[in-house]
N, C-alpha and C positions, 0 to 999 in steps of 0.2 A: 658801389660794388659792380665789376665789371662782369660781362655774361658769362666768363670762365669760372666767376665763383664759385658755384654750388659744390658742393663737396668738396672740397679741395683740399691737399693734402698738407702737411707742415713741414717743412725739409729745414733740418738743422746742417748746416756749414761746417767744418770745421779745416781751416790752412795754419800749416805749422810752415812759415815761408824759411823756419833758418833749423830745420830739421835735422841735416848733416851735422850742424857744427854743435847742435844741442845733441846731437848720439853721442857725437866723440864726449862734448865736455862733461859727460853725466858717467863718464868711466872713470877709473880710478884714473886720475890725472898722472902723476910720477911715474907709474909701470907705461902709461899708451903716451905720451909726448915723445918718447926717446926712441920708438919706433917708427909711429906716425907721423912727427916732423917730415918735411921735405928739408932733406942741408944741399944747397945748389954747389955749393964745391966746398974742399976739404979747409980750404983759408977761413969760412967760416966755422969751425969747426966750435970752437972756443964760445962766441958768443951764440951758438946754437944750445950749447950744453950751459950757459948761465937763463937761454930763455926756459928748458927744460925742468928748471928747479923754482922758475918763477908761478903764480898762482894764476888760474887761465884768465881769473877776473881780472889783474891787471896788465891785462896785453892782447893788444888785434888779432882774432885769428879770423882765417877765413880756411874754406875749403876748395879746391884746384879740380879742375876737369880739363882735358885735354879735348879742346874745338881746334879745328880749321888747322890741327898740327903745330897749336899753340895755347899755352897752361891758361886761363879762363875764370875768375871768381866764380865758383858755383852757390856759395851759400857764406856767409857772411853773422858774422853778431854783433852784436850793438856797438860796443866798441871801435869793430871795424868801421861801420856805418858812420858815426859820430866824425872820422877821418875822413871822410867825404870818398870812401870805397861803394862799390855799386857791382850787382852781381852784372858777370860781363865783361868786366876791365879786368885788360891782360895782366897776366903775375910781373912781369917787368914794370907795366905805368903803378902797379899795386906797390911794390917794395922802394918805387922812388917818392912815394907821397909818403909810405910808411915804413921805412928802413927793420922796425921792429916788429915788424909781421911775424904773426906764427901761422904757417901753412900746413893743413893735412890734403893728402890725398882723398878723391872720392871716391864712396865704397857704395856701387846704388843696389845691390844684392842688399846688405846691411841695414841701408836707407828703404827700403821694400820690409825687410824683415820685424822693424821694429815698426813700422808704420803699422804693419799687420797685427803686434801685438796690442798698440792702440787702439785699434780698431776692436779685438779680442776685448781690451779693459771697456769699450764704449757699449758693448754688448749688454751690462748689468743695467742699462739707459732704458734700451731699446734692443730688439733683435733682428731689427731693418737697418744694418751700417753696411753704406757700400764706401767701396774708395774713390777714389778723386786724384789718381796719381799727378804726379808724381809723391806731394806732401801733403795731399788734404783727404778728408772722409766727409762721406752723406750719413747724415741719421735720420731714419723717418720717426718723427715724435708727434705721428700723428695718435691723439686719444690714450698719449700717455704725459705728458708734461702735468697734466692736472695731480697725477702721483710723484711731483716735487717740488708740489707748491708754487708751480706754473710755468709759463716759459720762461720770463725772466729771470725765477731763481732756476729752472736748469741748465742754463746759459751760464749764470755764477757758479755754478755747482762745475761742469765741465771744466770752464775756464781754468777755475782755481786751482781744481786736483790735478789738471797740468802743468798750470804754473807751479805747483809747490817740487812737481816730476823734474822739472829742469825743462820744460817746453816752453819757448815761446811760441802763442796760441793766438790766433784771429778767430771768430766765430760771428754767425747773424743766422734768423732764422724768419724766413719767407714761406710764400705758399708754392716756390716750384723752386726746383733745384738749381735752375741758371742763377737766378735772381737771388738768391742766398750765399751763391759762389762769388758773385761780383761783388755783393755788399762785403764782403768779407777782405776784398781788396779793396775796397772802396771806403766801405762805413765800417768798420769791427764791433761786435757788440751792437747793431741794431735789429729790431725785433718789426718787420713789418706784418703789418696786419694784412690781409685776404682783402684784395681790391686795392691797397696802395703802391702796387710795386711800381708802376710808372713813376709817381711823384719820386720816391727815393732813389731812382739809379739815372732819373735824368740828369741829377748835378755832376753825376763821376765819369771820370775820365774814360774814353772810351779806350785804352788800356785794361781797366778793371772786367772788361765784358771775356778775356782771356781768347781773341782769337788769332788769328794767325801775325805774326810778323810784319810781314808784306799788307796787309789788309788795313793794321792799326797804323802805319806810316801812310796808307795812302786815304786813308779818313783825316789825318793830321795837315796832309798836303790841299788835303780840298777843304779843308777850313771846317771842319769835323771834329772839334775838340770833344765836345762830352756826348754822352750818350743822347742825351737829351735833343741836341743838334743832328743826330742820323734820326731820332725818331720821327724829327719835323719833318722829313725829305719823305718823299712818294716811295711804297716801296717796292714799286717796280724800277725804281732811277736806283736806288740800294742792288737789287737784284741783278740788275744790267751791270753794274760796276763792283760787285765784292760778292758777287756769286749766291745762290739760293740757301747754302748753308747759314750762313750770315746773318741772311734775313731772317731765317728761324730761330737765331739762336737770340736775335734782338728782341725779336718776339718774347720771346720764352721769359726775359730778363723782364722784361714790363709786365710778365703776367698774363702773357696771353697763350694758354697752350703751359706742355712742361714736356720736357725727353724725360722720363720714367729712370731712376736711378737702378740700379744692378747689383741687391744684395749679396752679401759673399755667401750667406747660407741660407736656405728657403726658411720659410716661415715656417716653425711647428703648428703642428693641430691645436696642441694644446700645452699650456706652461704653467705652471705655479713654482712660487718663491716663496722665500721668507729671508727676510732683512733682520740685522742684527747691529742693536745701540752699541754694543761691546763686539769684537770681534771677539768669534769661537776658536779655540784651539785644542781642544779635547776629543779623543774620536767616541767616546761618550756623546758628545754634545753630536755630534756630527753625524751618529749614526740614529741616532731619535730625531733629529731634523730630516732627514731621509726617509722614514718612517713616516712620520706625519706628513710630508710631502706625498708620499707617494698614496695615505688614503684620501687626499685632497685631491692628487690628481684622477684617483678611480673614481671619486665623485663624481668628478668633472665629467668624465666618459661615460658613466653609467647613466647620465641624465638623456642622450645622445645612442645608449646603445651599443656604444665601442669598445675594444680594448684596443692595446697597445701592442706596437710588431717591434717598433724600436723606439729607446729609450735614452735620454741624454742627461747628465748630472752635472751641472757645470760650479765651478768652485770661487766664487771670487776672493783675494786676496785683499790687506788693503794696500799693498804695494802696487799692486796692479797686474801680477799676473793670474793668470788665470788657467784653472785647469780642467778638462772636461774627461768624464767617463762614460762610453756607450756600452749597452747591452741589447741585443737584439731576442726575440722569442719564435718560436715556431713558431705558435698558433696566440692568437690575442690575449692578451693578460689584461684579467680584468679583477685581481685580486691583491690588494695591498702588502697582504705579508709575500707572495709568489714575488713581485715586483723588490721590496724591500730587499727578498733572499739573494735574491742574482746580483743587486749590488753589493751586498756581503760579501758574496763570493769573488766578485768582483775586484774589490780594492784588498781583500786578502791576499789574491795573488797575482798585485801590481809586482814589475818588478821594478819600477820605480814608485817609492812611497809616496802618497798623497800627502806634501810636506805644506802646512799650516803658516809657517812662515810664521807673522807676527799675527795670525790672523785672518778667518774668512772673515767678511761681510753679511756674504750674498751669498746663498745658495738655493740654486734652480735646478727645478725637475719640468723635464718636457718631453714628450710625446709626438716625434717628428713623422711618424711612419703609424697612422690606425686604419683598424678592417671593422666592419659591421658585426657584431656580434648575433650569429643565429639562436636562439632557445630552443633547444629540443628536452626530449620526456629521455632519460637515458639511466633511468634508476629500476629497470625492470630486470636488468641482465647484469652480472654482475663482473661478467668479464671487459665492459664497453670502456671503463676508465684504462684499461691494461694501455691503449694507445698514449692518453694525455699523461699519465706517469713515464713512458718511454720518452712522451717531448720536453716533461719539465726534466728528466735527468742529461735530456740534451742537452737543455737551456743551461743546469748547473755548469756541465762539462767544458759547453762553448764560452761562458762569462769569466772562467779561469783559465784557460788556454786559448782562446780564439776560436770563433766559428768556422774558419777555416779551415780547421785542425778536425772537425768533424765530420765526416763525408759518407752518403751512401751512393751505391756503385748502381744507375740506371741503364737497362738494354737502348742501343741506338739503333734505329733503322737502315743501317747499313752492314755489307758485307767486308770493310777493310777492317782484319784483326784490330789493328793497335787504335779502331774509334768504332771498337763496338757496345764499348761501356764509356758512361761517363761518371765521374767523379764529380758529385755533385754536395754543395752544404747539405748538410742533414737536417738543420733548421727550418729548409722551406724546400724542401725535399720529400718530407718525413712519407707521406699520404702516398706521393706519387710511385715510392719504394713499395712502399706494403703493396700496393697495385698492380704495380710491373709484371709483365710475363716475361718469364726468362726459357729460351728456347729448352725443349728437354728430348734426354735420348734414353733410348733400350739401355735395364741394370746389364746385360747381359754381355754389350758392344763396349770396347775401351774408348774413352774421350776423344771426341775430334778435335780440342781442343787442350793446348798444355795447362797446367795446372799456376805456371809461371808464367808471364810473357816479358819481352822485355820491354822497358818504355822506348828505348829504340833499338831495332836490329843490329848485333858484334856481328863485321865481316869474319868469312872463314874461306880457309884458303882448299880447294877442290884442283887437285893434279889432272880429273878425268870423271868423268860417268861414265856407266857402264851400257847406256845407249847414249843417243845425242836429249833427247826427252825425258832423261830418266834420270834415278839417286846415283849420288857419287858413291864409290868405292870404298874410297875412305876420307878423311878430311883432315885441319890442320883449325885446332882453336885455342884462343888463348896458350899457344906454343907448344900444345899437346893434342899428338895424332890419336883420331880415332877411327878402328877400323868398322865399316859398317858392316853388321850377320843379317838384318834382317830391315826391309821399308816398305813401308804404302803410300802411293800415290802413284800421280802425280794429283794436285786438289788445284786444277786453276784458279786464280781473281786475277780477276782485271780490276785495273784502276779509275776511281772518279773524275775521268780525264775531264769532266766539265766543272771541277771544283779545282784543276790542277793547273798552275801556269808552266806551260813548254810541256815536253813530249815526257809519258810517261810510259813506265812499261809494265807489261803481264808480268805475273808474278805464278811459278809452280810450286808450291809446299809438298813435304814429304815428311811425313810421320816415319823417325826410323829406331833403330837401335842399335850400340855398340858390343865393341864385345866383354866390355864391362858391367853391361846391361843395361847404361845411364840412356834414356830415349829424349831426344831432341824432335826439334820445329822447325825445319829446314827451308828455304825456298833460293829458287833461282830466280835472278831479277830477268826478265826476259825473256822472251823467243826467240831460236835459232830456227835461221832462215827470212823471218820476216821484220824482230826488230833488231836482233844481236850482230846489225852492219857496218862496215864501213862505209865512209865516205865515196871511196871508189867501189860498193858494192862486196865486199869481200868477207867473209863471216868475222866476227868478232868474239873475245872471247866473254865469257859469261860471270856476273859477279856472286856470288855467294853469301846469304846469310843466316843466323842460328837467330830467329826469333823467341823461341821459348820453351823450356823442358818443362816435358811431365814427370808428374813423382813417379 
């Protein structure tokens, strides 16, 4: 056992090397052939539309990327392979070895897209899956393989249920993620133990170590075939010649050291499941599964002292998709039927339904987001719950419309109207609302403020004022004159020119009113004289806008 052992983590591999041609072929074949073909000119027309109707399993396909401004094997099936085709070799050396090639285009948005769902299907494994692009994923199974009867049946178990998906699947599983990535291109299906990784990747080619181009021709040139032969070399004479990265990543593959993989979604606090021999498809069944779940997971928190802020449902199919529902709470939930309610609420009003397909498996509760639970004495007053009833009828409101969609208005520390309040969730908001001081004035004085604002200022078109600093006359808004009887001001602000990029300008509001009575939010952008200039010095004229009526 080497001195990197102690602890050390178990990184499961997985490379789908012919991923593209396994998307296309897992579609309905008849409807995407007659699209996704490539036909290189119309002469072949004919025997385009008889490969169209043939079965994909009996005929080459591969998929096309355009390199170097010339079409390119990207991804290849067995078939192809069997032809002595190689990802690389141009579409022209391609259709002269194999005149009955079927080609599609590459789609790596597509090839991204469903990698990710794989990745989403690998998560009922483990909830440490990072990717490995372009075609492979990381699982860490560390201190969970033993819940599938070990690593080597969860290695069969993986394999299998993507082989039966239509994946062709490489997989191995090491104690660091390089050394599991290589075996994968190297050894498929090997399981090494903590402390053997040198012995296993010294035979394979040192292609399988995945690094650069230039790096593995010039380890081929210096007589550097397998891994095994760089590891013998000093590794400052490696360092001097194929760079420091190199060295470490050689490192890495023997087991010494590991780059840390990159899960796509952090770790929850806390998780509980339950597995099912028969898939469920009743929401009967599904909703007492959530239930029981969720007082297993307030168990869990209560031993700790915690509730839960945010909450996650995730649904496995046994198809392989999977579907997840979150619910967020103001204040910690530490009560199984409160938790229970909100996903009630919840999947009531999806407005796409939680469709069973043939089947969940798996369904998980976890707890991404907890706070410490305080105890206090609050059974003496009988008004002190009036708050935690106002946050669980939040909590109902946000789980069936979005927390978005719930907002209270907090005072800001500043003097520009349209960022004097913010809009804020009301879910974690709630405390800070009820606290707020909101500036206040004499019943006796009309509003300094309109009662409307707008979210942005409607220009108005002003003919004149009736000083150079003063209310205009009368105005022009939305295509109807108003003349002004009566105004106050002028109310300077200045702007946060240290939060503003380029030259900003004073601003004068005017409290006024028409002769309809309707009273407006008036201001002039600018000062005459000192910013309302031209170029040549010359006044300029002034812009005008209607920020906000009062009632």
């Amino acid at each position: 056992m080497s001195a990197f052992s102690a602890n050390r983590r178990r990184i499961l591999s997985l490379w789908l090397p012919r991923l593209p041609i396994d998307r296309i072929k897992r579609k309905a074949f008849s409807s995407e052939v007659g699209t996704g073909s490539r036909k290189e000119n119309a002469s072949k027309k004919s025997s385009s539309v008889a490969r169209e109707n043939a079965a994909p399993d009996n005929v080459p396909s591969v998929v096309v990327a355009k390199e170097n401004n010339a079409l390119q094997i990207y991804a290849l099936d067995d078939k192809a392979a069997r032809c002595g085709l190689e990802a690389g070799l141009p579409l022209a050396n391609a259709r002269a070895i194999c005149p009955e090639l079927m080609v599609f285009d590459a789609d790596e948005v597509a090839d991204a897209k469903i990698l990710d769902d794989i990745a989403d299907w690998c998560d009922r494994f483990t909830p440490l899956v990072a990717l490995d692009p372009p075609h492979g994923l990381f699982l860490d199974i560390t201190g969970c393989a033993h819940l599938f009867g070990g690593e080597a049946a969860l290695l069969r178990m993986i394999c299998g249920a993507l082989t039966r998906h239509g994946f062709f699947v490489s997989a191995a599983i090491a104690s660091t993620s390089v050394c599991a990535r290589t075996l994968t291109r190297g050894s498929p299906g090997r399981i090494v133990k903590d402390g053997e990784e040198a012995e296993a990747v010294n035979p394979l080619p040192v292609s399988t170590l995945g690094a650069d181009a230039a790096i593995t021709t010039g380890l081929r040139r210096a007589g550097l075939k397998t891994i095994g032969d760089v590891a013998a070399r000093a590794p400052y004479e490696i360092t001097a010649r194929f760079g420091g990265d190199f060295t470490t990543r050689l490192a890495h593959a023997l087991g010494e050291g590991d780059a840390p993989i990159s899960p796509r979604k952090p770790l929850p606090d806390y998780i509980v499941e339950k597995r099912f021999a028969e898939p469920v498809t009743t929401e009967n069944v599904i909703s007492i599964t959530l239930s029981q779940l969720a007082h297993m997971l307030v168990a869990a928190m209560g031993k700790q002292g915690k509730g839960a802020r945010r909450l996650e449902a995730g649904f496995f199919r046994t198809d392989g998709a999977v579907r997840a529902i979150v619910v967020d709470t103001g204040q910690p939930a530490t009560k199984a039927q409160v938790i229970d309610r909100l996903f009630r609420e919840r999947l009531e009003a999806l407005n796409d339904p939680l469709d069973p397909g043939f089947g969940f498996d798996l369904i998980r509760l976890s707890a991404s987001r907890t706070e410490i639970v305080v105890q206090q004495q609050r059974d003496l007053d009988a008004n002190v719950h009036d708050n935690d009833k106002l946050a669980d009828l939040i909590d109902r409101i946000a789980a069936r419309i979005g927390g978005r969609r719930v907002i209270v208005h907090l005072p800001q520390d500043t003097h520009i109207p349209e960022r004097a309040v913010w809009a804020a969730p009301a879910q974690h908001h709630l405390t800070a609302s009820a606290q707020a001081a909101w500036p206040a004035r004499a019943e006796s004085e009309p509003p300094l403020r309109p009662l409307r604002l707008f979210e942005k200022p409607e220009p108005i078109k002003v003919p004149f004022a009736t000083v150079p600093d003063g209310p205009p006359h009368h105005f022009t808004w939305r295509r109807a004159v108003h003349a002004v009887v009566r105004a106050e001001g002028p109310e300077r602000i200045a702007m946060e020119w240290w939060k503003q990029d380029g030259e900003v300008l004073t601003r004068d509001y005017f409290r006024i009113e028409d002769e309809a009575g309707l009273r407006f939010w008036i201001y002039r952008d600018g000062l005459y004289g000192s910013e309302l200039v031209t170029e040549e010095g010359k006044p300029a004229p002034a812009n005008w806008f209607v920020h906000g009526l009062f009632a």
